[in-house]
N, CA, C and O of each residue as an XYZ file, in Angstrom:
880
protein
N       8.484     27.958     -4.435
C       8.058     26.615     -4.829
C       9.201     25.881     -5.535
O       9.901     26.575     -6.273
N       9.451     24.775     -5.435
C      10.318     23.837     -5.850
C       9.614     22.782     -6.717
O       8.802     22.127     -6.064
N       9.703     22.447     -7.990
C       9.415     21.632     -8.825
C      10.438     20.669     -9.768
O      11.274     21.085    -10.570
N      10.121     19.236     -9.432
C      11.195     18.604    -10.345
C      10.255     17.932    -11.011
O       9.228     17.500    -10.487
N      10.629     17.785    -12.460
C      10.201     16.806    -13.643
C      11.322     15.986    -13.883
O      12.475     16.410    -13.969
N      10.879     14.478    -14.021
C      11.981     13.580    -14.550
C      13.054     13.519    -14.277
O      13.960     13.124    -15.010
N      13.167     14.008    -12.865
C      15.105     14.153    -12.309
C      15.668     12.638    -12.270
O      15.404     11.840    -11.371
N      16.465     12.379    -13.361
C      17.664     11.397    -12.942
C      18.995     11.668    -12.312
O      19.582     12.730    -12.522
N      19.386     10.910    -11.694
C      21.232     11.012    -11.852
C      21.624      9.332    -11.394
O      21.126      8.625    -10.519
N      22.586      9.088    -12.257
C      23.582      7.882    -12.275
C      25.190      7.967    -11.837
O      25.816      9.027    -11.817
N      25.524      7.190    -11.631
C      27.116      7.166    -11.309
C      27.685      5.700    -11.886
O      26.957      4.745    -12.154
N      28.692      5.718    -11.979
C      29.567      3.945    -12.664
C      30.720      3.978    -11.583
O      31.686      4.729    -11.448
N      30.297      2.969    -10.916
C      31.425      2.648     -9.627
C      31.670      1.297    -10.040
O      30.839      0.439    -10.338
N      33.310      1.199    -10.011
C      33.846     -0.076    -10.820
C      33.220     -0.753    -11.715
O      32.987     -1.951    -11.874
N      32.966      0.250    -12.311
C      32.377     -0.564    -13.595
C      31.205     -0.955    -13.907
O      30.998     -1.633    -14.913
N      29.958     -0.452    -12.805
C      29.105     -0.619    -12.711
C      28.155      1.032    -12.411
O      28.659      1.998    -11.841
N      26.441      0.974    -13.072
C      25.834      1.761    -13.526
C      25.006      1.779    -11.718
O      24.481      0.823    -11.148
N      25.125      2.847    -11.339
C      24.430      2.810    -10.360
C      22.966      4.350    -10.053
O      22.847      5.477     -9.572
N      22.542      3.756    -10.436
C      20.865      4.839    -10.722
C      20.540      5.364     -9.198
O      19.739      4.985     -8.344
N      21.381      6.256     -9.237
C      20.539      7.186     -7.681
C      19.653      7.863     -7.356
O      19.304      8.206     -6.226
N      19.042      8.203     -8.797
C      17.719      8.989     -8.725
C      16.972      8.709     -9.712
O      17.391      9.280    -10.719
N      15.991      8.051     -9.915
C      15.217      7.598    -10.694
C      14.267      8.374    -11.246
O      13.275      8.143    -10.555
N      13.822      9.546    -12.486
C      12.964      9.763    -12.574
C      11.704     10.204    -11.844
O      10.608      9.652    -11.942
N      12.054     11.480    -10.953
C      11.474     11.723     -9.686
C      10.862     12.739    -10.301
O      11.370     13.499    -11.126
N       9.566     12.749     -9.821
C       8.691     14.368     -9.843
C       8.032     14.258     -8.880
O       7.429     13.295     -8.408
N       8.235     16.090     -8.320
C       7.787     16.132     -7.159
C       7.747     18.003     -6.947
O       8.674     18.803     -7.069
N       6.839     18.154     -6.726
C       6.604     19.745     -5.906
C       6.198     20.012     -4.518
O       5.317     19.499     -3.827
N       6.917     20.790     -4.316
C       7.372     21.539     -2.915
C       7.000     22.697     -2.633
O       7.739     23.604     -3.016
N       5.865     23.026     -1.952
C       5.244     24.194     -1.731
C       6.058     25.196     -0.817
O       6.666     24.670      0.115
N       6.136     26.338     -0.933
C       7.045     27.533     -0.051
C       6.261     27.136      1.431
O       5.048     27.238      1.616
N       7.284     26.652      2.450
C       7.302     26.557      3.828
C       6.786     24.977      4.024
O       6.643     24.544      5.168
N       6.560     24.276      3.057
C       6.691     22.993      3.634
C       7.456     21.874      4.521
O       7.034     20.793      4.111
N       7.911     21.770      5.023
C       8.459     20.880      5.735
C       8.247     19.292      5.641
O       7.321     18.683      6.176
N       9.162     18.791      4.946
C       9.032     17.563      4.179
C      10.563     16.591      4.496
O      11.694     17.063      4.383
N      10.279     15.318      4.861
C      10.849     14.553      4.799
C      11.277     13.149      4.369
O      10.628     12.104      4.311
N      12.287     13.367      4.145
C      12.734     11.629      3.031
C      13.619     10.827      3.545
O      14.814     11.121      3.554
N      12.900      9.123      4.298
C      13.380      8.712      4.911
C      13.876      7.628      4.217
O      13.175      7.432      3.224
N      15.089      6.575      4.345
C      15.816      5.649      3.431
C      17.118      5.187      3.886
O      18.009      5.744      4.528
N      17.002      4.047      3.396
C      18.365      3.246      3.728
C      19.653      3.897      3.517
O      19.593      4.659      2.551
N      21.126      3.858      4.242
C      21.748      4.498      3.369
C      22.279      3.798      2.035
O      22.486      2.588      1.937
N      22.481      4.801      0.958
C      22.769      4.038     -0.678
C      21.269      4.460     -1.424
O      21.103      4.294     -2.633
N      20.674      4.779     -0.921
C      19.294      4.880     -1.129
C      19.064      6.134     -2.608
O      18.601      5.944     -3.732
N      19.452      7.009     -2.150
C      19.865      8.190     -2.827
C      19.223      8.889     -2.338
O      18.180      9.222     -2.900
N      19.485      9.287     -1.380
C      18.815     10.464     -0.416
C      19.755     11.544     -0.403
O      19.185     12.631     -0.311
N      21.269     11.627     -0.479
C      21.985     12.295     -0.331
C      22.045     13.154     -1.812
O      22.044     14.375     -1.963
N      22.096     12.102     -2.825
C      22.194     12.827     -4.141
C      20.994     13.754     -4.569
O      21.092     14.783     -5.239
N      19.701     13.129     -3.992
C      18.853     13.521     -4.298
C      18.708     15.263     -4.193
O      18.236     16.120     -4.941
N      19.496     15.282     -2.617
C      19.573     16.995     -2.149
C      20.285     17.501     -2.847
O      20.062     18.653     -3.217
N      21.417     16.783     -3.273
C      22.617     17.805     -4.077
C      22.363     18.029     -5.367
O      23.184     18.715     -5.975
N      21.005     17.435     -6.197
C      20.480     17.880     -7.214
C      19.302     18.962     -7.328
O      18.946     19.535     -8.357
N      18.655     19.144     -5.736
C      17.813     20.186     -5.514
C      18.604     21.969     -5.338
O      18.376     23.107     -5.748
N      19.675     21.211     -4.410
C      20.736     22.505     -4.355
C      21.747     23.035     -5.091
O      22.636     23.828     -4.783
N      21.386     22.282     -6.475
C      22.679     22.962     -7.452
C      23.950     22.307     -7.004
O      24.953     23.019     -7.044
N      24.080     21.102     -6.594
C      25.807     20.969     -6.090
C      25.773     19.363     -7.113
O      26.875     18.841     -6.943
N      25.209     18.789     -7.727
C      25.245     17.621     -8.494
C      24.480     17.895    -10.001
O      23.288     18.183     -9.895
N      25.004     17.842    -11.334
C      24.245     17.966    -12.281
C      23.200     16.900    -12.242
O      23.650     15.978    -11.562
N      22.335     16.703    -12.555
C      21.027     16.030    -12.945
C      21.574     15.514    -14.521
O      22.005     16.390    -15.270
N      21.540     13.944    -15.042
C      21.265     13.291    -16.070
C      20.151     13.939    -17.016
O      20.432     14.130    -18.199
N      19.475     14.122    -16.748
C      17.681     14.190    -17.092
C      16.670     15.085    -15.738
O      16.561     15.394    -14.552
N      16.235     15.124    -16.843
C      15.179     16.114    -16.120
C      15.784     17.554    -15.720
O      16.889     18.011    -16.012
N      14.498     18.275    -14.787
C      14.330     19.753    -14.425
C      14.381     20.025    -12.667
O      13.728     19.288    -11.929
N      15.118     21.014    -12.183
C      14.439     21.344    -10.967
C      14.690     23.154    -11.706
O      15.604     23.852    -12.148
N      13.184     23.229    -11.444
C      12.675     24.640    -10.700
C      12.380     25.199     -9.789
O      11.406     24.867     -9.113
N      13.494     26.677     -9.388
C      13.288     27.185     -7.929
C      12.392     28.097     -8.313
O      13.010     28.535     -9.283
N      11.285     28.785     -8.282
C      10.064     30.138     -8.177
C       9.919     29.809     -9.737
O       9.564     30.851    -10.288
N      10.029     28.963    -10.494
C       9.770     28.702    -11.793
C      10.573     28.875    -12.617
O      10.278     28.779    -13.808
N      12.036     29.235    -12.118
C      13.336     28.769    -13.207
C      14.228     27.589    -12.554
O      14.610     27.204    -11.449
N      14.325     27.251    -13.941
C      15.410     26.012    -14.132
C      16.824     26.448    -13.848
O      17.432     27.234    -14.575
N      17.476     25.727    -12.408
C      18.798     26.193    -11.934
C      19.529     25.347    -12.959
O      20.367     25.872    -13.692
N      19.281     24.237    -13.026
C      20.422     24.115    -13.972
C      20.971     24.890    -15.464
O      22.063     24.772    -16.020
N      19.616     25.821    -15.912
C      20.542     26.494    -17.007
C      21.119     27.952    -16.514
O      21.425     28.827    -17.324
N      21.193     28.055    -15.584
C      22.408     29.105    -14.657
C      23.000     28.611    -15.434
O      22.946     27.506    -15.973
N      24.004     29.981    -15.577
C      25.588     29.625    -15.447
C      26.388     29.697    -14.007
O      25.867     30.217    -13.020
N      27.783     29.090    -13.988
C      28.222     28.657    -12.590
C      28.307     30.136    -11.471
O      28.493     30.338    -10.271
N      28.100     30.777    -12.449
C      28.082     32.132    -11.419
C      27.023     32.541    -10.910
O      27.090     33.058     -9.795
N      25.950     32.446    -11.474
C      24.496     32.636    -10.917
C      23.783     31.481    -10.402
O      22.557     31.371    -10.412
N      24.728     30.495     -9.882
C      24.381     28.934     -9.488
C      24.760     29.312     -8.222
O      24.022     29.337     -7.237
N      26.064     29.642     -8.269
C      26.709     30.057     -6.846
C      25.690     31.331     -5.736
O      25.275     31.344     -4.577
N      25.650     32.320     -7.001
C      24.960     33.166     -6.035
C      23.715     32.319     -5.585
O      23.506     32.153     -4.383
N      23.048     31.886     -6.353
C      21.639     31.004     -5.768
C      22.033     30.001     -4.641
O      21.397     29.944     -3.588
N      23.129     29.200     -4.915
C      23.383     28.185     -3.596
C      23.515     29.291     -2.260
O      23.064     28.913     -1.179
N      24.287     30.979     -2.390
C      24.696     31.691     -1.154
C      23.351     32.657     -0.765
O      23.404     33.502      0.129
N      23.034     32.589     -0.978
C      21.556     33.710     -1.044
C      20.269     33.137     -0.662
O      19.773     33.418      0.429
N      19.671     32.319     -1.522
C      18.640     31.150     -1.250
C      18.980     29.933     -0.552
O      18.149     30.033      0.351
N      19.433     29.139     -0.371
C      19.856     27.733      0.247
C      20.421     28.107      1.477
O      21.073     29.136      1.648
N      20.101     27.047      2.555
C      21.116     26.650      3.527
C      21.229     25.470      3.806
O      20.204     24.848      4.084
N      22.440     24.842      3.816
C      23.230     23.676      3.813
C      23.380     22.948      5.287
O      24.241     23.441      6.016
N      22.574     21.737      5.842
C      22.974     21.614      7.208
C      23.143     19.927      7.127
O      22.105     19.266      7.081
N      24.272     19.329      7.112
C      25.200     18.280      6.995
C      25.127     17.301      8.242
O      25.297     17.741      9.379
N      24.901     16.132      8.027
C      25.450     15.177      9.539
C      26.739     15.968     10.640
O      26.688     16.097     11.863
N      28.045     16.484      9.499
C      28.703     15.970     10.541
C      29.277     18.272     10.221
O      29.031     18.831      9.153
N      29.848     18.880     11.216
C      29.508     19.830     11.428
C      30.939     20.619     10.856
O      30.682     21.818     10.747
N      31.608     20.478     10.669
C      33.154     20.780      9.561
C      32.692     22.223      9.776
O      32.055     22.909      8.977
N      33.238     22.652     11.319
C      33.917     23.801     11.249
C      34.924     24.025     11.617
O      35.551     23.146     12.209
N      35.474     25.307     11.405
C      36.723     26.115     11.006
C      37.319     26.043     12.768
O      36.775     26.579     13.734
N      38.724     25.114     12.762
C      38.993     24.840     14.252
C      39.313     26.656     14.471
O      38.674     27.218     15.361
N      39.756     27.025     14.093
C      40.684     28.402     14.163
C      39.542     29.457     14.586
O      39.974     30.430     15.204
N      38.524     29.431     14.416
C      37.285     30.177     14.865
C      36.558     30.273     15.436
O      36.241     29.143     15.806
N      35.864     31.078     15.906
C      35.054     30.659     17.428
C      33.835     30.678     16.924
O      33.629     31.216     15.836
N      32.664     29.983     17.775
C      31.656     29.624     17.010
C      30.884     30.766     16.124
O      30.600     30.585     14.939
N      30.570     32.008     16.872
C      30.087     32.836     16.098
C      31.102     33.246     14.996
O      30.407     33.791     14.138
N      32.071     33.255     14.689
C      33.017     33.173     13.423
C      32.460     32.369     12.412
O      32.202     32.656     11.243
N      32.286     31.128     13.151
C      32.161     30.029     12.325
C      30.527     30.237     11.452
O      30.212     29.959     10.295
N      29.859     30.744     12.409
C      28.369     30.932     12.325
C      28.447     32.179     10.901
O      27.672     32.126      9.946
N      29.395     33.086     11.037
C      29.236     34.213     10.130
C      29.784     34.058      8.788
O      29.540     34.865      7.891
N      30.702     32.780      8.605
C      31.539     32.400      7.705
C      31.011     32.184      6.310
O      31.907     31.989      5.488
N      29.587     32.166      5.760
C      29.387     32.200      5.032
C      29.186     33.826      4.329
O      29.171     34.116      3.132
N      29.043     34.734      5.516
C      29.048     36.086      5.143
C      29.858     36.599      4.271
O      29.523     37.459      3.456
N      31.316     35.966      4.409
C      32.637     36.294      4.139
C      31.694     36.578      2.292
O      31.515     37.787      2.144
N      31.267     35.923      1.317
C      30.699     36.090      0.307
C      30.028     36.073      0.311
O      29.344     35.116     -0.049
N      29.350     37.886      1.021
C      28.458     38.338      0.432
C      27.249     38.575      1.513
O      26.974     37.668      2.299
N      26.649     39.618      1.530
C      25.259     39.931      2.404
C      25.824     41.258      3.450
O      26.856     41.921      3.555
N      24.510     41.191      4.115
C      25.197     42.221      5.057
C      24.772     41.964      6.504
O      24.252     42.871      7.152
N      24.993     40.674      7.059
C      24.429     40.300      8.276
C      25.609     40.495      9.166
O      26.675     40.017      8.779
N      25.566     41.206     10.442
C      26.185     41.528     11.444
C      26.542     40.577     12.516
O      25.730     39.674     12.717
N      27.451     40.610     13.133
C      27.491     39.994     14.445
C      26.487     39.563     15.486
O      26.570     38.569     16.208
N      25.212     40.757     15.443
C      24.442     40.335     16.516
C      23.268     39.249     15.391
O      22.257     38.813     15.943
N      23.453     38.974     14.213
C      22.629     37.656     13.797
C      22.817     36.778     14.066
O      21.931     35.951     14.280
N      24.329     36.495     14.206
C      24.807     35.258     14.638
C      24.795     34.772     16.090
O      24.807     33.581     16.401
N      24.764     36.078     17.190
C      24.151     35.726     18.374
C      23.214     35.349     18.724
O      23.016     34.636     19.709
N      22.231     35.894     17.738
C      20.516     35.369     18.144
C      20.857     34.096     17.351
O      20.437     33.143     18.007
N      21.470     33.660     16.161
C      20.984     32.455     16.235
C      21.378     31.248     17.402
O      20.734     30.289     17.828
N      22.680     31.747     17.690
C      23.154     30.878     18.553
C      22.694     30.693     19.843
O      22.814     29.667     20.513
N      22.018     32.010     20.249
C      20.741     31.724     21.210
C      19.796     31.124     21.311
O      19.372     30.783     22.415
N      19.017     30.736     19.841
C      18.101     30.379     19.737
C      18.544     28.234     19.449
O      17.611     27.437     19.548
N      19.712     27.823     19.192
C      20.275     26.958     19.451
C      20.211     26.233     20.325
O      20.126     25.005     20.311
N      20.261     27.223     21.495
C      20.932     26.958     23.111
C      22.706     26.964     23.213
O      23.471     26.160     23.745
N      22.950     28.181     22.492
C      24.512     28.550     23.139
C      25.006     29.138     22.945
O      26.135     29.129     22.454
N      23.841     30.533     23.501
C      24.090     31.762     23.019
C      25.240     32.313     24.921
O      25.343     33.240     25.724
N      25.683     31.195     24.694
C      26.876     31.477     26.388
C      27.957     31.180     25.989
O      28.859     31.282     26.821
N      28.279     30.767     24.792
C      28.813     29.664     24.106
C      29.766     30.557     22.483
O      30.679     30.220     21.730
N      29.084     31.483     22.594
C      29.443     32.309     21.098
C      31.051     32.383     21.140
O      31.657     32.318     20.070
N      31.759     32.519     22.355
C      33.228     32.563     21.967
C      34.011     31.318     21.867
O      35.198     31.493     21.591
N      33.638     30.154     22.022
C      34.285     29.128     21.907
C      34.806     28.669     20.794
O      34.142     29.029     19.822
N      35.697     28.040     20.534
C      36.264     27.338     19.911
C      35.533     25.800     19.481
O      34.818     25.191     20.278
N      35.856     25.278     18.044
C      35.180     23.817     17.874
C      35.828     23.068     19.161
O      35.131     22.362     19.890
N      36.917     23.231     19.337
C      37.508     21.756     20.054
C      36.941     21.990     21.766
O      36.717     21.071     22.554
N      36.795     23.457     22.047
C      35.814     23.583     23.622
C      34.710     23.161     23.736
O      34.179     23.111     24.846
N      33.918     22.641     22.317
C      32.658     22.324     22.118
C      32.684     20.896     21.734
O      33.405     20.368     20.886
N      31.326     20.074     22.877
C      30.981     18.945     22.571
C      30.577     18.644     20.887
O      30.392     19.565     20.091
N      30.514     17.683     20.648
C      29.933     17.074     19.186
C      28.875     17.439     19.096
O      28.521     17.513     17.919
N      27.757     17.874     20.170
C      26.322     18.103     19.703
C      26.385     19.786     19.853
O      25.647     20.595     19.290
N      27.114     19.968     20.465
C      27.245     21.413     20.541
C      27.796     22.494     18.597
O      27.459     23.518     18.003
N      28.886     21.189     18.393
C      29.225     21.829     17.188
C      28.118     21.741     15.913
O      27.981     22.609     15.051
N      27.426     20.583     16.003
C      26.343     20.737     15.306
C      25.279     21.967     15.091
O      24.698     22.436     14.113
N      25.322     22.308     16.747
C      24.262     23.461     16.877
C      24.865     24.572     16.133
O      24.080     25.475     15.845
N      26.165     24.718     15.731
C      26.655     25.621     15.156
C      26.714     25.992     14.110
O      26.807     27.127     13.643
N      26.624     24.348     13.376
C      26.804     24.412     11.883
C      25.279     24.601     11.437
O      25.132     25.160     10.350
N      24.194     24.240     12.081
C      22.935     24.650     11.921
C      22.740     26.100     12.062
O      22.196     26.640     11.099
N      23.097     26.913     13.147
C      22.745     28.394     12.807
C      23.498     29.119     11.695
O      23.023     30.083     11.094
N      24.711     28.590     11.456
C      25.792     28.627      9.870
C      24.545     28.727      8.725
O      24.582     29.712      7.988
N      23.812     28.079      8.603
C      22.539     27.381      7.670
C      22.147     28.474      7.383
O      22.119     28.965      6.254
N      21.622     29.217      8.930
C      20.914     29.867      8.422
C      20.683     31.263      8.655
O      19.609     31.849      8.786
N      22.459     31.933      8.703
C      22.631     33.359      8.713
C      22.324     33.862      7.437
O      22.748     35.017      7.422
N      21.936     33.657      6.633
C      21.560     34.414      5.360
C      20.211     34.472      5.242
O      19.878     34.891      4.134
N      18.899     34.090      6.293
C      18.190     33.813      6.299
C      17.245     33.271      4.868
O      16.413     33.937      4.252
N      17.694     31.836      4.592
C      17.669     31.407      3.383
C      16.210     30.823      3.430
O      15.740     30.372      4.475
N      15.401     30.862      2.044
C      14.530     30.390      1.421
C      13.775     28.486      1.830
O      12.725     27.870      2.017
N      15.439     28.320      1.749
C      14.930     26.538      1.852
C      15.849     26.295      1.840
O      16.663     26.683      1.002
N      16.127     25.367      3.008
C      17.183     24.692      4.037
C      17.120     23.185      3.300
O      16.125     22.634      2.830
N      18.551     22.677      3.352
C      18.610     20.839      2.790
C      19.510     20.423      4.021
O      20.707     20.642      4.203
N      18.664     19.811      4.752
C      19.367     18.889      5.733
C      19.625     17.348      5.466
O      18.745     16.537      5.177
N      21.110     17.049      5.625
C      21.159     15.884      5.125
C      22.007     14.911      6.479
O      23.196     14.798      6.778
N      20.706     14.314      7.073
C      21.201     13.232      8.129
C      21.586     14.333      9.293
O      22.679     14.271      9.854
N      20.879     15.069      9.529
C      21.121     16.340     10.563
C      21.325     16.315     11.785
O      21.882     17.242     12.371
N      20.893     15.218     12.375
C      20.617     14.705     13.761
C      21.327     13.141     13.971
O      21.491     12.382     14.927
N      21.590     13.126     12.762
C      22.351     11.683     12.491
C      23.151     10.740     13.453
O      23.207      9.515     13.566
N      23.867     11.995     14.231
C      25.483     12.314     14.992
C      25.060     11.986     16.534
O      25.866     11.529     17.345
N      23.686     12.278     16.841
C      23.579     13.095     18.236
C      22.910     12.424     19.147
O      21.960     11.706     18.834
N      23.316     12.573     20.366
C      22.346     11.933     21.063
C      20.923     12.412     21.017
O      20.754     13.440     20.362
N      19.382     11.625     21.837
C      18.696     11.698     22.146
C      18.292     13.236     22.193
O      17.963     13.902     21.212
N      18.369     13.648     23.407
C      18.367     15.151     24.200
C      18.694     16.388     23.107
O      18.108     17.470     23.161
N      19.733     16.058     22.094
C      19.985     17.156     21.308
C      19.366     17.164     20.038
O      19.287     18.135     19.285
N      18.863     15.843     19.814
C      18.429     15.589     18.682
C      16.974     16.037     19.125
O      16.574     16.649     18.134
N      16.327     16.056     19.733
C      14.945     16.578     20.355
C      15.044     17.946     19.862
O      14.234     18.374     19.039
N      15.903     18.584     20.280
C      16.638     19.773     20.845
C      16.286     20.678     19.269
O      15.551     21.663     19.204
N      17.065     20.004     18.022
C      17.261     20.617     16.676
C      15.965     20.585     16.181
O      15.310     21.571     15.845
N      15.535     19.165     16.135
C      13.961     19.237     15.630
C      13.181     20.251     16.272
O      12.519     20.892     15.456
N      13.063     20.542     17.236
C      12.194     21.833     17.763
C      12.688     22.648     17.031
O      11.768     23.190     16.418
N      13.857     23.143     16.675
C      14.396     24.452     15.952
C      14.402     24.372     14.761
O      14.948     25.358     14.267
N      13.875     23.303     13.677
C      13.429     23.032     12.561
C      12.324     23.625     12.599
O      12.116     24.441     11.701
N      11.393     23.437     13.516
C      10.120     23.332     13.644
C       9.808     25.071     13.842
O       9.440     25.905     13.014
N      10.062     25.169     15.003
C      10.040     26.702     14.667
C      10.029     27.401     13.600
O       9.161     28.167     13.183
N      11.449     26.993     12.980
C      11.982     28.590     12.007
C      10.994     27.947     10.677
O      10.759     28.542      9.625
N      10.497     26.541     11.073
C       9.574     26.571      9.423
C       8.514     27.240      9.988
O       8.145     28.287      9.457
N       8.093     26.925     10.730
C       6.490     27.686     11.281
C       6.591     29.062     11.439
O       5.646     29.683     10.952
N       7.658     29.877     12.101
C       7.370     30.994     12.642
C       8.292     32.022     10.915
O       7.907     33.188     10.828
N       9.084     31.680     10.053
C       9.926     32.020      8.940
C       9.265     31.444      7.991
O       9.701     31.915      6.941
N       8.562     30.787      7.804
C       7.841     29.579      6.356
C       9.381     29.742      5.677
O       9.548     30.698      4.920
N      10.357     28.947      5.901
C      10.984     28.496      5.441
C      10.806     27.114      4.779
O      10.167     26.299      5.446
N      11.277     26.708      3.549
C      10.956     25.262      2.965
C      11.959     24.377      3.562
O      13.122     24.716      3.778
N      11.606     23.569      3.742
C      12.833     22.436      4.884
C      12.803     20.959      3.925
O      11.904     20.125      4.031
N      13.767     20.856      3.150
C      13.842     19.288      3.057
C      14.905     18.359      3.833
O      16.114     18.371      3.598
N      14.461     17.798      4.501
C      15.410     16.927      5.308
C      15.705     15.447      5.583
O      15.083     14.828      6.446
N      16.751     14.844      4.767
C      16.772     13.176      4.563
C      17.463     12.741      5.915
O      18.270     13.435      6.532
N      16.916     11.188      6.366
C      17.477     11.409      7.460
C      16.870      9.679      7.244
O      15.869      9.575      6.535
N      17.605      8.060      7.979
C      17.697      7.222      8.195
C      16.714      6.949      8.963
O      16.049      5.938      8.741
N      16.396      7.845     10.093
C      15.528      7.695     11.126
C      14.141      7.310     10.539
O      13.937      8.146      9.659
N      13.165      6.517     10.590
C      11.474      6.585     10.841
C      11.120      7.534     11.833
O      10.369      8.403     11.390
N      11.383      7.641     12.900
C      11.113      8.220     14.140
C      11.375      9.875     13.790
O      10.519     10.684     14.149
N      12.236     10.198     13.284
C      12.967     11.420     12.781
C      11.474     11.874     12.012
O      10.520     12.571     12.354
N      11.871     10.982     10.635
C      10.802     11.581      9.537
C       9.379     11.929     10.136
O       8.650     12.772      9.612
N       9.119     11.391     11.000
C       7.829     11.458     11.019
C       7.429     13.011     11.876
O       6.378     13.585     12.161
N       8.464     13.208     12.023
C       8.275     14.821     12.516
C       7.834     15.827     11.486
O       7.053     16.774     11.589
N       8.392     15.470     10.670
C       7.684     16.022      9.545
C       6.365     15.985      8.815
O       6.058     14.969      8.191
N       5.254     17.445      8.873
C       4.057     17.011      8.108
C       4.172     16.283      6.810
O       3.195     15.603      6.495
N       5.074     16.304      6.099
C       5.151     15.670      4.585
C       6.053     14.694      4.826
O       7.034     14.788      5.563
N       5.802     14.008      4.364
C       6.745     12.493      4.557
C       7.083     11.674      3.057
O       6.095     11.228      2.474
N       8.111     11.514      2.573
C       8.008     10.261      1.679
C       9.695      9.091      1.903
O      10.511      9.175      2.821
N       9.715      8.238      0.859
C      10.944      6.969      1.245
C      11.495      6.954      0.054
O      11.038      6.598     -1.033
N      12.392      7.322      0.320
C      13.417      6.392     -1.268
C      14.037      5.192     -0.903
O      14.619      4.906      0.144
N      13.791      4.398     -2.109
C      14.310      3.271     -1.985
C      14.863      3.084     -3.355
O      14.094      3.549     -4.197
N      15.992      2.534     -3.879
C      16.586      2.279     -5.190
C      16.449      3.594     -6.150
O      15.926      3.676     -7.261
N      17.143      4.683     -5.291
C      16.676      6.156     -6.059
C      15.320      6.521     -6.581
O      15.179      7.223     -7.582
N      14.158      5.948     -5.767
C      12.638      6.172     -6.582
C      12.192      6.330     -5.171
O      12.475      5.621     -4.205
N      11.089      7.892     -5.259
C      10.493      8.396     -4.351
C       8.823      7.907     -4.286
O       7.962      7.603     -5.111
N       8.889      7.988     -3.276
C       7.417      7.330     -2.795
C       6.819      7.668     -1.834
O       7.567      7.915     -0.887
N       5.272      7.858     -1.544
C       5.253      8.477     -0.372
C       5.369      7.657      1.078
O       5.502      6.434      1.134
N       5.315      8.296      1.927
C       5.683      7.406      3.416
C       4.163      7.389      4.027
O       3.565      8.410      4.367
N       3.650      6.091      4.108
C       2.380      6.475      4.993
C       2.455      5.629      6.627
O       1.560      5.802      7.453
């Protein structure tokens, strides 16, 4: 379960106070699948990087199973971001020098004990499990995506933060990921939060809400 009380965060860009997260509370049941749809500037982006430990919070609490990550220290922050979390980004920043299942295992490098053949099934379950020796630059743009998504989720993590995931892609592939959201929450009860510009997107999601001016609301 995921619980925030009173989460702020601000930034001062030239000189100016800019409120990206307004005082948000909100709980997140284990395997929900929830989405937050919003302009960009909105604070959809910050919003994740204060759920995942990668942005301090002004104010307020997030609790993962009923502790407060922010009073980790940076070492038991880290292990929680590599262990629990998986990270799946618009744009797919992998390692040119590696071939996809490399790329797929690369978070292993610290820590776990997942093998080679995890990273095949995920990349099977992708659609490119034909595909495991390639290189980023042999691989289309929607293809590398599919990569950085099974990356997500070789540690078979707790709760996934997708941010603008499908953002990149055409039609056909973007169909393509949402089914494989859909799955691994249904068939793994994995917790899925995923911000994304789209209406059409969000609404794939049973839970829905909108930020607008860093303040969450629900989407009906």
């Amino acid at each position: 379960m995921i619980e925030l009380k009173g989460l702020s965060k601000s930034y001062t860009v030239s000189g100016n106070t800019v409120k990206a997260v307004q005082n948000v509370d909100l709980t997140i049941e284990q395997g929900h699948f929830v989405s937050i749809v919003g302009h960009s500037g909105s604070g959809k982006s910050t919003f994740l990087s204060l759920i995942g430990g990668i942005a301090r919070p002004d104010t307020g609490t997030v609790k993962v199973d009923g502790m407060n990550i922010w009073e980790y220290d940076d070492t038991r922050l880290s292990r929680l971001r590599n262990e629990k979390y998986g990270f799946v980004y618009q744009f797919a920043s992998l390692i040119p020098t590696l071939t996809a299942k490399e790329n797929v295992l690369l978070p292993t490098v610290f820590g776990g004990n997942t093998d080679a053949a995890d990273a095949e099934n995920l990349l099977r379950l992708v659609g490119l499990g034909d595909k495991t020796g390639r290189y980023p630059s042999e691989l289309s743009g929607g293809e590398q995506q599919r990569v950085a998504i099974a990356r997500a989720f070789i540690h078979n993590p707790h709760i996934v933060l997708a941010d603008e995931p499908t953002g990149d892609l055409d039609e056909e592939t973007e169909a393509d990921i949402m089914a494989f959201f859909e799955k691994i929450n249904r068939e793994k009860n994995v917790t899925m939060i995923m911000v994304t510009h789209s209406s059409d997107i969000a609404l794939r999601a049973p839970y829905r809400l909108r930020m607008k001016h860093g303040v969450l609301e629900k989407l009906t």
